[in-house]
N, CA, C and O atoms as CSV, one atom per row, in Angstrom:
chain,resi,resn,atom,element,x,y,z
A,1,UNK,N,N,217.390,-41.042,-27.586
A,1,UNK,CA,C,217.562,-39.910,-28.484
A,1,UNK,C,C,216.194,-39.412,-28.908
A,1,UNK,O,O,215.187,-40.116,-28.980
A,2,UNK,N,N,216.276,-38.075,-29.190
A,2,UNK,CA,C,215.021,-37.702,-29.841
A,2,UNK,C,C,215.041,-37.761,-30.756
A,2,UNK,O,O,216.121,-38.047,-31.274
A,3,UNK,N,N,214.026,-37.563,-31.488
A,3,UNK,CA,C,213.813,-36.913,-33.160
A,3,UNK,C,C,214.473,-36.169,-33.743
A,3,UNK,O,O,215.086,-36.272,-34.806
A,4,UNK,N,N,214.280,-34.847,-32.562
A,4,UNK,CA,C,215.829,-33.857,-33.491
A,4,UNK,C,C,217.224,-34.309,-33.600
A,4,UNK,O,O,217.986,-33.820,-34.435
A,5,UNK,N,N,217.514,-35.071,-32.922
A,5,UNK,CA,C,218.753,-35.645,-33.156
A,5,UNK,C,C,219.035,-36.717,-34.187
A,5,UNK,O,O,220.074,-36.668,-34.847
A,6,UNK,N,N,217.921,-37.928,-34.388
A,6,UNK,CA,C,217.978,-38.404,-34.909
A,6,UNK,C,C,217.550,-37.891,-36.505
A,6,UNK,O,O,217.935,-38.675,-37.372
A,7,UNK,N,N,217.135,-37.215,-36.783
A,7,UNK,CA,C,216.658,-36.273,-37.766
A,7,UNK,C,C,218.469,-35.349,-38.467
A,7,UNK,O,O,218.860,-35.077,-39.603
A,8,UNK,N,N,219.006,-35.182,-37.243
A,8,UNK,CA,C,220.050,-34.426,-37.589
A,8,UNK,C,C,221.155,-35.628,-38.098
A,8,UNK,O,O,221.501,-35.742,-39.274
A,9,UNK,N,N,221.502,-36.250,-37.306
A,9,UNK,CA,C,222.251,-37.769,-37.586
A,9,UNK,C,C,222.276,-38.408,-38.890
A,9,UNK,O,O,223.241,-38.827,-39.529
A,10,UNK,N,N,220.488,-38.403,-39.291
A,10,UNK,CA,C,220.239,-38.981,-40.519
A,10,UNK,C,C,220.426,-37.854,-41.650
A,10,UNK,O,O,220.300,-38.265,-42.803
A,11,UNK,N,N,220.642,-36.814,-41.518
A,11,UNK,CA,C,220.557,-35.729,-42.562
A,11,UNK,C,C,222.406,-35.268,-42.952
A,11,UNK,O,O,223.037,-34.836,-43.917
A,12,UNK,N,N,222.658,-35.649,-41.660
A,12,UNK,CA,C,224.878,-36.078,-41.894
A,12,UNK,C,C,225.191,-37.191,-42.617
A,12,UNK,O,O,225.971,-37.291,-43.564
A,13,UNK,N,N,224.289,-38.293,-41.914
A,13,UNK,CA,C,224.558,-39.351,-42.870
A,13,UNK,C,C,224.739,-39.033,-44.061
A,13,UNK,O,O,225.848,-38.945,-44.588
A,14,UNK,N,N,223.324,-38.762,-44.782
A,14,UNK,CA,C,222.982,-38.713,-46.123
A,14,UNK,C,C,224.078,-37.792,-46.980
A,14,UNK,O,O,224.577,-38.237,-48.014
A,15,UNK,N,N,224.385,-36.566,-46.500
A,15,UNK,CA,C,225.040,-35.604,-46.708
A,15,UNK,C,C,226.480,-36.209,-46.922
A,15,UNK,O,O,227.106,-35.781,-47.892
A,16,UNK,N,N,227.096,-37.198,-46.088
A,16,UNK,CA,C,228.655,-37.949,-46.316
A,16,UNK,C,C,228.653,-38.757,-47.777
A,16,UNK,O,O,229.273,-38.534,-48.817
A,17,UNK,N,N,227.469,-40.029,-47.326
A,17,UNK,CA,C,227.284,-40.953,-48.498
A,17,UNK,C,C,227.118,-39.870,-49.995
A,17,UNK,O,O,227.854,-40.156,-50.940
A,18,UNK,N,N,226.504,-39.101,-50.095
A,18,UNK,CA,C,226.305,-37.987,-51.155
A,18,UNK,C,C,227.744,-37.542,-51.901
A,18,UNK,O,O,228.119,-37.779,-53.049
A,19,UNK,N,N,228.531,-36.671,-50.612
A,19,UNK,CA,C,229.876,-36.385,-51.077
A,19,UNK,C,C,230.912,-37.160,-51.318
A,19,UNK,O,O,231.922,-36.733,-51.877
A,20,UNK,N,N,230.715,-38.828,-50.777
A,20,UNK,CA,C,231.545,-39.867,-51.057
A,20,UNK,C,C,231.051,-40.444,-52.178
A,20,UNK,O,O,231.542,-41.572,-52.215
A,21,UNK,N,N,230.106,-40.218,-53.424
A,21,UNK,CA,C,229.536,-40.899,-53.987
A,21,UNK,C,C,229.810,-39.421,-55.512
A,21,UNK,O,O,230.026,-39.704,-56.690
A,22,UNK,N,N,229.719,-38.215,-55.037
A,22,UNK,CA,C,230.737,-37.657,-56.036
A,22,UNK,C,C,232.467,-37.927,-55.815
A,22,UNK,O,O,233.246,-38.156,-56.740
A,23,UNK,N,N,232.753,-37.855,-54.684
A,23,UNK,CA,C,234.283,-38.042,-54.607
A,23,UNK,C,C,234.431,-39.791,-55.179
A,23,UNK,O,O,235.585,-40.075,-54.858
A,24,UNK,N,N,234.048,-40.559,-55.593
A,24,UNK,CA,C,234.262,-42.016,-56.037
A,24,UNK,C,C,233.749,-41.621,-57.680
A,24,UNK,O,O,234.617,-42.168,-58.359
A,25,UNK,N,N,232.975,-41.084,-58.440
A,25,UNK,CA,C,232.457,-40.761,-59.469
A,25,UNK,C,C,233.608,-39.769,-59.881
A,25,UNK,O,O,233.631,-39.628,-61.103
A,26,UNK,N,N,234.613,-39.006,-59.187
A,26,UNK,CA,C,235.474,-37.961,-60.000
A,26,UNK,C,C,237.347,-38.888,-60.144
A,26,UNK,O,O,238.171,-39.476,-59.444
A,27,UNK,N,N,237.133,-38.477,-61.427
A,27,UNK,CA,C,238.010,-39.269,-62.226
A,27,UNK,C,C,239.628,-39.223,-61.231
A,27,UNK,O,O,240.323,-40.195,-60.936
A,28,UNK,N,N,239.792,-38.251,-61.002
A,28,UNK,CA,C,240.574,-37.614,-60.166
A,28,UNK,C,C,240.873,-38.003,-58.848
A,28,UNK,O,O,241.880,-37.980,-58.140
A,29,UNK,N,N,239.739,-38.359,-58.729
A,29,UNK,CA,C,239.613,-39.414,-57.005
A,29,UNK,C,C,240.439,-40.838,-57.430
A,29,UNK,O,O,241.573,-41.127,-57.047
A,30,UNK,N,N,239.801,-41.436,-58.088
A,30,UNK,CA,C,240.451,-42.633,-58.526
A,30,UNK,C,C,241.403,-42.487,-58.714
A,30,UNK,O,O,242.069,-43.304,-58.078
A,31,UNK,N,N,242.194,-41.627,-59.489
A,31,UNK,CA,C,243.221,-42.156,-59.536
A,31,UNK,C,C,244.321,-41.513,-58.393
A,31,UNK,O,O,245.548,-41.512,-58.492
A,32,UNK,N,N,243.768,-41.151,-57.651
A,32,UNK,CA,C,244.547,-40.678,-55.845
A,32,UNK,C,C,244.516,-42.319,-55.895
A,32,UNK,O,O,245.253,-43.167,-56.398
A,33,UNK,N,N,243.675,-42.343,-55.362
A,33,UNK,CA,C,243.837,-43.981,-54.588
A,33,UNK,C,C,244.366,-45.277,-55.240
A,33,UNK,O,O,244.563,-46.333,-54.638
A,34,UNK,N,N,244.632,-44.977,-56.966
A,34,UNK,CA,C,245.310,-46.069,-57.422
A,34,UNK,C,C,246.721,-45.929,-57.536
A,34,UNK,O,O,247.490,-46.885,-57.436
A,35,UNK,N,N,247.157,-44.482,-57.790
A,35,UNK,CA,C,248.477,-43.885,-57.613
A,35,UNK,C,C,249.117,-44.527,-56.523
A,35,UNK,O,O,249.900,-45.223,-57.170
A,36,UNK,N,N,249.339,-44.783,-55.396
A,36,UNK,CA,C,249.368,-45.239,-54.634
A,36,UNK,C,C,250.134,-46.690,-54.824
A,36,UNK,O,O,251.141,-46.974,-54.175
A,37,UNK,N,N,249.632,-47.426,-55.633
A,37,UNK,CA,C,249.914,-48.808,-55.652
A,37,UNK,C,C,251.020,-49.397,-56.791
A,37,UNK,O,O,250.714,-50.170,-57.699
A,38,UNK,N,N,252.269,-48.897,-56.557
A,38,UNK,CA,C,253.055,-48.813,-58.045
A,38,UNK,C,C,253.603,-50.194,-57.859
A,38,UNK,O,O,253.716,-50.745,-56.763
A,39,UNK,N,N,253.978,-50.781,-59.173
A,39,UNK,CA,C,254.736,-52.084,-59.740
A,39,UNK,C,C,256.362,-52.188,-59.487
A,39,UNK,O,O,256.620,-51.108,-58.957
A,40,UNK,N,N,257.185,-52.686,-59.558
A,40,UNK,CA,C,257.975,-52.765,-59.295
A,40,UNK,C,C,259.007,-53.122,-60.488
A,40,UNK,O,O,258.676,-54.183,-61.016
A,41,UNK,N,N,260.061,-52.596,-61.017
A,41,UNK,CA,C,260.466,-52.446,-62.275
A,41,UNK,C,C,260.573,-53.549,-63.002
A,41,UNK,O,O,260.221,-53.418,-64.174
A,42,UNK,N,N,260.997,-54.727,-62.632
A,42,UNK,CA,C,260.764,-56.264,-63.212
A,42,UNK,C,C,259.228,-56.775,-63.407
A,42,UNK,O,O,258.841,-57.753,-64.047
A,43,UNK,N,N,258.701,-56.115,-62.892
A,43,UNK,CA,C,256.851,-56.786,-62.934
A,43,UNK,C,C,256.475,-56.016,-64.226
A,43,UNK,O,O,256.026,-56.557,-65.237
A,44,UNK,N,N,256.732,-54.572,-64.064
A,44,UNK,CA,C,256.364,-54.106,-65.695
A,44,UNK,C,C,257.148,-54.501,-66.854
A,44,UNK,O,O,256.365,-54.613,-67.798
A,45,UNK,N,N,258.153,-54.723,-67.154
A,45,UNK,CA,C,258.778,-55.386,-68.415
A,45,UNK,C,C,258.322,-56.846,-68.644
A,45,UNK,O,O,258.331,-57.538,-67.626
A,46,UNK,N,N,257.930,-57.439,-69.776
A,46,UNK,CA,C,257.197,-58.359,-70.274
A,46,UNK,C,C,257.293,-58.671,-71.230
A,46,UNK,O,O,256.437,-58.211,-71.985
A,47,UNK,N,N,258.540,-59.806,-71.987
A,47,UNK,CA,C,259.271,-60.286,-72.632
A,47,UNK,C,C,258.534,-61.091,-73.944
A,47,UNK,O,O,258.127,-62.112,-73.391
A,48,UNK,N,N,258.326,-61.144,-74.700
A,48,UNK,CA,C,257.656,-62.122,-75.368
A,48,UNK,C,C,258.620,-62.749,-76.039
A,48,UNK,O,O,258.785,-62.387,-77.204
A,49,UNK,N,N,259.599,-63.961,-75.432
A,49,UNK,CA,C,260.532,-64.696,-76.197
A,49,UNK,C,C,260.333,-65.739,-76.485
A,49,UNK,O,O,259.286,-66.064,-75.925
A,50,UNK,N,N,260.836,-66.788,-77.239
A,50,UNK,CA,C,260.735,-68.262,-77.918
A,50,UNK,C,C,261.274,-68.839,-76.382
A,50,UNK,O,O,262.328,-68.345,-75.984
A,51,UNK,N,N,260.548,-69.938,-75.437
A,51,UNK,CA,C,260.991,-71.073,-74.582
A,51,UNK,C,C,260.583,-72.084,-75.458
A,51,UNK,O,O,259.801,-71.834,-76.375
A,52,UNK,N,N,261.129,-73.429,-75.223
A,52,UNK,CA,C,261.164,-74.662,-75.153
A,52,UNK,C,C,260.039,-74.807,-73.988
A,52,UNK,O,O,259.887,-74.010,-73.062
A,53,UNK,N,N,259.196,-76.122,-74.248
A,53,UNK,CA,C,257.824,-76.338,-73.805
A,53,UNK,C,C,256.889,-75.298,-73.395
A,53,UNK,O,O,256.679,-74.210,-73.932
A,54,UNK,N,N,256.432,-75.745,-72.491
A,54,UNK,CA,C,255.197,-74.847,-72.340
A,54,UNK,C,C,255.085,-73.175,-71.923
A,54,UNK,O,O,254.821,-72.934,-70.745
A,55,UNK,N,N,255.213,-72.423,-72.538
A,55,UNK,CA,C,254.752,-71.335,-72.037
A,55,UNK,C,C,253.988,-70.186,-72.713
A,55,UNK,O,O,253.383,-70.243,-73.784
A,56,UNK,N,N,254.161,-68.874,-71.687
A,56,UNK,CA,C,252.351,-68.494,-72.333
A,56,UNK,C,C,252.850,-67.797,-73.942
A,56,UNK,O,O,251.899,-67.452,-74.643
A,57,UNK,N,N,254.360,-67.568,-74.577
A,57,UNK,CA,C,254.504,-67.198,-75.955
A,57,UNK,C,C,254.100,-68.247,-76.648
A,57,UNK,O,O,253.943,-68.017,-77.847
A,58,UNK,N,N,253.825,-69.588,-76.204
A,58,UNK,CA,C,253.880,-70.883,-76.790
A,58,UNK,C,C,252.490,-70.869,-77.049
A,58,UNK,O,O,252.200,-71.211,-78.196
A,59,UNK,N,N,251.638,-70.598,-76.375
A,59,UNK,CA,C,250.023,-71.123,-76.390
A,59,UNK,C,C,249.624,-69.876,-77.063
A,59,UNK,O,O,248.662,-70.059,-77.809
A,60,UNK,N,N,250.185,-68.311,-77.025
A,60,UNK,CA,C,249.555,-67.638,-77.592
A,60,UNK,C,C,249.416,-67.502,-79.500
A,60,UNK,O,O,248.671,-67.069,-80.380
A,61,UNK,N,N,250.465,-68.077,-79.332
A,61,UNK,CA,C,251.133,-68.367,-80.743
A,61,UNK,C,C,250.184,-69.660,-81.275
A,61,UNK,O,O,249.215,-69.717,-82.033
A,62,UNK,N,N,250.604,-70.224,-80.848
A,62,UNK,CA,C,249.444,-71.848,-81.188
A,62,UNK,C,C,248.418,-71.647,-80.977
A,62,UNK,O,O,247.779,-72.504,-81.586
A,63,UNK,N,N,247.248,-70.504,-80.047
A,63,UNK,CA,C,246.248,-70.191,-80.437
A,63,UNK,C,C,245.907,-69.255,-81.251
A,63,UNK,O,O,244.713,-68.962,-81.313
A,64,UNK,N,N,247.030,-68.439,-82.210
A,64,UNK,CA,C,246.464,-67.488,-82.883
A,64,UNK,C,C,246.038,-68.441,-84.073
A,64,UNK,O,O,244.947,-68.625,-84.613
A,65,UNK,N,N,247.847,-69.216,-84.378
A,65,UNK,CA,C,247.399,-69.831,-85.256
A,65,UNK,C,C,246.116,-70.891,-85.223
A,65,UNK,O,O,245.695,-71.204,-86.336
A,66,UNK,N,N,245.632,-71.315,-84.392
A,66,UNK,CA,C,244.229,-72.496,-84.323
A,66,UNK,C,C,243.034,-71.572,-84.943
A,66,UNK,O,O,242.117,-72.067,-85.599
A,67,UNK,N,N,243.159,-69.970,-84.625
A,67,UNK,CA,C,241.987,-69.179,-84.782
A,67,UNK,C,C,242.152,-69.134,-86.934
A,67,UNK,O,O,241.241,-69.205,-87.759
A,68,UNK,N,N,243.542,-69.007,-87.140
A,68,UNK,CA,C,243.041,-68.627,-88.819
A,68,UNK,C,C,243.023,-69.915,-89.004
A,68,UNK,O,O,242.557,-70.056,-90.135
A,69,UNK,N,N,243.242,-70.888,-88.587
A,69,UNK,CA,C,242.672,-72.268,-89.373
A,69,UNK,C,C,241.763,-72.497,-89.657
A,69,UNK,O,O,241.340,-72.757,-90.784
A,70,UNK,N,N,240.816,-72.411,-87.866
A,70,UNK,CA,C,239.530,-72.245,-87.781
A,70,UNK,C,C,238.778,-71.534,-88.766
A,70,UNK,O,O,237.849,-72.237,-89.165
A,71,UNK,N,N,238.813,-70.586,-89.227
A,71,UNK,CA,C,238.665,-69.026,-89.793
A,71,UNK,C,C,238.882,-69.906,-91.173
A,71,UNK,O,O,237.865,-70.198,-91.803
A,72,UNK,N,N,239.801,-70.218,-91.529
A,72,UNK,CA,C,240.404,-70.674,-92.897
A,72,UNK,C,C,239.200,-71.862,-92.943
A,72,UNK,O,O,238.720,-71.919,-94.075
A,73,UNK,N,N,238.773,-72.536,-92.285
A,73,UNK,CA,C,237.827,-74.103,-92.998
A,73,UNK,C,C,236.486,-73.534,-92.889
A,73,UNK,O,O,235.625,-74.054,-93.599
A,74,UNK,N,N,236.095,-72.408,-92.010
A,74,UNK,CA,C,235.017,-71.396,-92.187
A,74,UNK,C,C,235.014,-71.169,-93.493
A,74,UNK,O,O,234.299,-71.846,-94.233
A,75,UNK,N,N,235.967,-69.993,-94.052
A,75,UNK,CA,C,235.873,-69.381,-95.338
A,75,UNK,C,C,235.686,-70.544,-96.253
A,75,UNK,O,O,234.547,-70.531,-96.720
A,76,UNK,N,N,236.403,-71.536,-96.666
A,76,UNK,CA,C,236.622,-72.312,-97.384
A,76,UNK,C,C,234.702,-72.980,-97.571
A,76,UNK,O,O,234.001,-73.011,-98.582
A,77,UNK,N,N,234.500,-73.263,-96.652
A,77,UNK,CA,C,233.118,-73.913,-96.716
A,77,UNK,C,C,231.557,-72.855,-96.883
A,77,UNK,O,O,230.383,-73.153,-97.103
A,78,UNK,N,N,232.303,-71.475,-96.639
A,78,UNK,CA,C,231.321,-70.973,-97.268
A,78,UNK,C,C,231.111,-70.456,-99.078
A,78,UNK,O,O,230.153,-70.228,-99.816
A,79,UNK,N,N,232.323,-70.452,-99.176
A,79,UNK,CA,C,232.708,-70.063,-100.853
A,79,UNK,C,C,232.639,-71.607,-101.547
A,79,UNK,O,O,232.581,-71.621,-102.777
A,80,UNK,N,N,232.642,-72.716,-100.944
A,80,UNK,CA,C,232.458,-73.965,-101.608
A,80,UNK,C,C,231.179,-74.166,-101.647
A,80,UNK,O,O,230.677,-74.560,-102.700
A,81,UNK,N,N,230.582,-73.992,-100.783
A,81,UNK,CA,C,229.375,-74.836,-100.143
A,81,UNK,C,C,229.097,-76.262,-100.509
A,81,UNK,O,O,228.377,-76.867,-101.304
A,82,UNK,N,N,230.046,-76.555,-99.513
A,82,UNK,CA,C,230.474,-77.887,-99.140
A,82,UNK,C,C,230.813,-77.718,-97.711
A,82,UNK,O,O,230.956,-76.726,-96.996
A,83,UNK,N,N,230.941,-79.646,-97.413
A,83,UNK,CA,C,231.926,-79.465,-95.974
A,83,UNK,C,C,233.255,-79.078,-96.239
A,83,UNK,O,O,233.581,-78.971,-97.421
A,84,UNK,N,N,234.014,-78.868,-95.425
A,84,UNK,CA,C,235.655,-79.001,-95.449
A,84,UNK,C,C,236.188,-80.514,-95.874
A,84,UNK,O,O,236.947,-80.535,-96.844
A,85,UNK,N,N,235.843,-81.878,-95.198
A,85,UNK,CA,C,235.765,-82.712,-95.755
A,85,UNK,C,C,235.676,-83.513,-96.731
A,85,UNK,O,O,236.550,-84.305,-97.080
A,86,UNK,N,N,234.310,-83.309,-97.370
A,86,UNK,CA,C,234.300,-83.353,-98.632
A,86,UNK,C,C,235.028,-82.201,-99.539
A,86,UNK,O,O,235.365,-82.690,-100.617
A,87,UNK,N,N,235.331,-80.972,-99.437
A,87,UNK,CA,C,236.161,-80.486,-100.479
A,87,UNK,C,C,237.838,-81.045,-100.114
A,87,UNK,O,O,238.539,-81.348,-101.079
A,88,UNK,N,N,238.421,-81.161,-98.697
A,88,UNK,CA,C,239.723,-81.878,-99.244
A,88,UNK,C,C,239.834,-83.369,-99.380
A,88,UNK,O,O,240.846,-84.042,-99.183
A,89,UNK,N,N,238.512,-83.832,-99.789
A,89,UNK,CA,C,238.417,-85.202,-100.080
A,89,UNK,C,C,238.996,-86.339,-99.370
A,89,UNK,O,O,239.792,-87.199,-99.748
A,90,UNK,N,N,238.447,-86.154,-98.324
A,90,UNK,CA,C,237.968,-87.003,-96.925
A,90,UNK,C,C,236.840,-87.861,-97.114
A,90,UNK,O,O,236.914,-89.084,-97.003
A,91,UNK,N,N,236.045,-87.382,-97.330
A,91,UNK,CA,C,234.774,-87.959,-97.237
A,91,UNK,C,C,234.331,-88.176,-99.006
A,91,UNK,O,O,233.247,-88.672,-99.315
């Protein structure tokens, strides 16, 4: 190949990557190509009910509550200034 060709080749290139790089940047693009990929009517409904042992209403629940406990021996020890310990007389 010559120069002019390769000159021309490289100047298409650039010119694609360019217009594929606004067409990926426009909001509009995206969502062409995510449209595309729909759920299926049981996958979108998402129950949050009481089970027996383990499940994820179970842990979310038992970790909210771990967070204001947490939160709760925080507060407590900064308005005491004390440990938690020593103020519920542990230690």
């Amino acid at each position: 190949m010559n120069s002019k060709e390769e000159q021309t080749n490289s100047e298409a290139t650039n010119l694609e990557n360019e217009s594929l790089i606004k067409q990926q940047n426009d909001p509009d693009y995206i969502n062409e190509r995510i449209g595309d990929n729909k759920l299926d009517e049981k996958s979108t409904e998402i129950k949050d009910e009481y089970k027996f042992g383990w499940s994820t209403y179970s842990e979310k629940t038992n970790g909210r509550f771990a967070m204001i406990g947490f939160l709760s021996i925080i507060l407590i020890e900064l308005f005491s200034k004390q440990s938690f310990l020593k103020w519920a007389g542990i230690l």
